[in-house]
N, C-alpha and C positions, 0 to 999 in steps of 0.2 A: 508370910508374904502372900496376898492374893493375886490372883490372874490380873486385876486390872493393875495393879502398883506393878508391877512386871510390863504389863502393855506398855507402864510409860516409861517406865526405863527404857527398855528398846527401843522405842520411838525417841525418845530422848537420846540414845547412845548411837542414832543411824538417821541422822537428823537429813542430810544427802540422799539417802536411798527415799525418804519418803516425801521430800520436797522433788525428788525426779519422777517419780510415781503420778505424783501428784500433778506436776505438769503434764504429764504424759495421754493421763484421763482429761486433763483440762481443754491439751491441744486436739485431742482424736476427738471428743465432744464438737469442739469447732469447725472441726475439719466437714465432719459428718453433717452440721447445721448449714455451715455453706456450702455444702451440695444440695443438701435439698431445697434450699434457697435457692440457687443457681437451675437446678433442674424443671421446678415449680415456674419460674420465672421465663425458662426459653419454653418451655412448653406452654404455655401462656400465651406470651408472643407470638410463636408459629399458629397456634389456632385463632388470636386475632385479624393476621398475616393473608391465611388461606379463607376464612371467613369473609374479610375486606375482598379478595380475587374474588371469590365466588359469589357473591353477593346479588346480583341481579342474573343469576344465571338458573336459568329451569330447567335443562338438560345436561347430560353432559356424553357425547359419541365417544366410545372407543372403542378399537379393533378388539376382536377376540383374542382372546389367550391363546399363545403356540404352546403346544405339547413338547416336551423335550425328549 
């Protein structure tokens, strides 16, 4: 009997454990793609956002920093 006609036995014999496995790297793959879809995208935005504000402005005043 070799290692691989054994791989398929158990993979054959726990047919559940490795179709939940499987989903599991499916959905955390997804999950992780639309974050950084999501993250990419408001970050994007906010610098079009602040860009568009700032836009004809040459200066900008602000008070000093308080010391805490």
């Amino acid at each position: 009997m070799t290692v691989f006609s054994l791989t398929i036995k158990n993979l054959v014999a726990h047919r559940m454990r490795m179709l939940s496995t499987a989903f599991a790297v499916l959905l955390g793959v997804a999950f992780m793609a639309g974050t950084l879809v999501f993250s990419d995208t408001l970050t994007s935005t906010i610098d079009g956002i602040v860009g568009d504000a700032n836009e004809n402005v040459d200066a900008v005043v602000r008070l000093p920093r308080r010391s805490v």
